[in-house]
C-alpha positions in Angstrom: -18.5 15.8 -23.2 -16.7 14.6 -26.2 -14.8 16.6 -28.5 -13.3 15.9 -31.9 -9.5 16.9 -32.5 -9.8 16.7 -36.7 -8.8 20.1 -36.8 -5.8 19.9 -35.4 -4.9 16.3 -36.4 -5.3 17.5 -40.0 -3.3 21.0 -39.1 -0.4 18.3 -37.7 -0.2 16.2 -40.8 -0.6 19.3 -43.2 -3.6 18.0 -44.4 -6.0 20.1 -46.1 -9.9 20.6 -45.6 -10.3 19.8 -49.7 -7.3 16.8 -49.1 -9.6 15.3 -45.8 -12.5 15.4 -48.1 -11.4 13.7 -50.6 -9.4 10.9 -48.8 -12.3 10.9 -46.5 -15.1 10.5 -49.3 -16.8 13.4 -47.3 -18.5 16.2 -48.7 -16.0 19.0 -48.6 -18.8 21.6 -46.6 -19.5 18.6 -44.2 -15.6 18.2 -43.8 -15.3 22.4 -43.3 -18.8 21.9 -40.6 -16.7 19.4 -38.4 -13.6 21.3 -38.8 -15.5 24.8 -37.5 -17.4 22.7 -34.8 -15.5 20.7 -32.5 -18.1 20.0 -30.4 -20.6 18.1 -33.6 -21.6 14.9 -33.3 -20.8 12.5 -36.2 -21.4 8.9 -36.8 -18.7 6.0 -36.5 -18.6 5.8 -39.5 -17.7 9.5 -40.8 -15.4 9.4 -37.6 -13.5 6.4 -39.1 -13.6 7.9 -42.6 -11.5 10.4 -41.0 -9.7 8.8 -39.3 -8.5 6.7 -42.1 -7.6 9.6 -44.4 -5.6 11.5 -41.4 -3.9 7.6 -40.9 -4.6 7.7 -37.5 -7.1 5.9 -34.8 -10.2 6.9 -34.6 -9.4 7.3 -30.9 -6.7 10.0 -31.4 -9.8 12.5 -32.9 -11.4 12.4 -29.9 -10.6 14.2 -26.8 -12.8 13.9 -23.5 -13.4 17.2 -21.5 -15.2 17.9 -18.4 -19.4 18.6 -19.1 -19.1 22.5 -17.8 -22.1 23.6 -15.6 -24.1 26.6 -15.9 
């Protein structure tokens, strides 16, 4: 399963969800959906939009975890 570290990438640099969205180009509620959800899926392309506001790799938002079984 993949998971996306924005939230605390952002928390790190001190950047703010209003800040990411508008480095980002993102809709600030889409921006505040990815923060609250780790687990969403997003497109390459809102991953790199990220990525470039936070002035990081897109790799360093996401974080690989063990699938859990049920």
């Amino acid at each position: 399963m993949i998971r996306l570290r924005v939230k605390e990438v952002a928390r790190q640099k001190g950047v703010s969800q209003g800040l990411l969205s508008r480095k980002s180009n993102i809709d600030v509620n889409t921006v505040r959906r990815i923060l609250r959800d780790p687990d969403k899926i997003v497109t390459t392309e809102t991953l790199n939009r990220l990525a470039n506001a936070l002035e990081v790799d897109a790799c360093e938002l996401i974080e690989y975890t063990p699938d859990v079984e049920t």
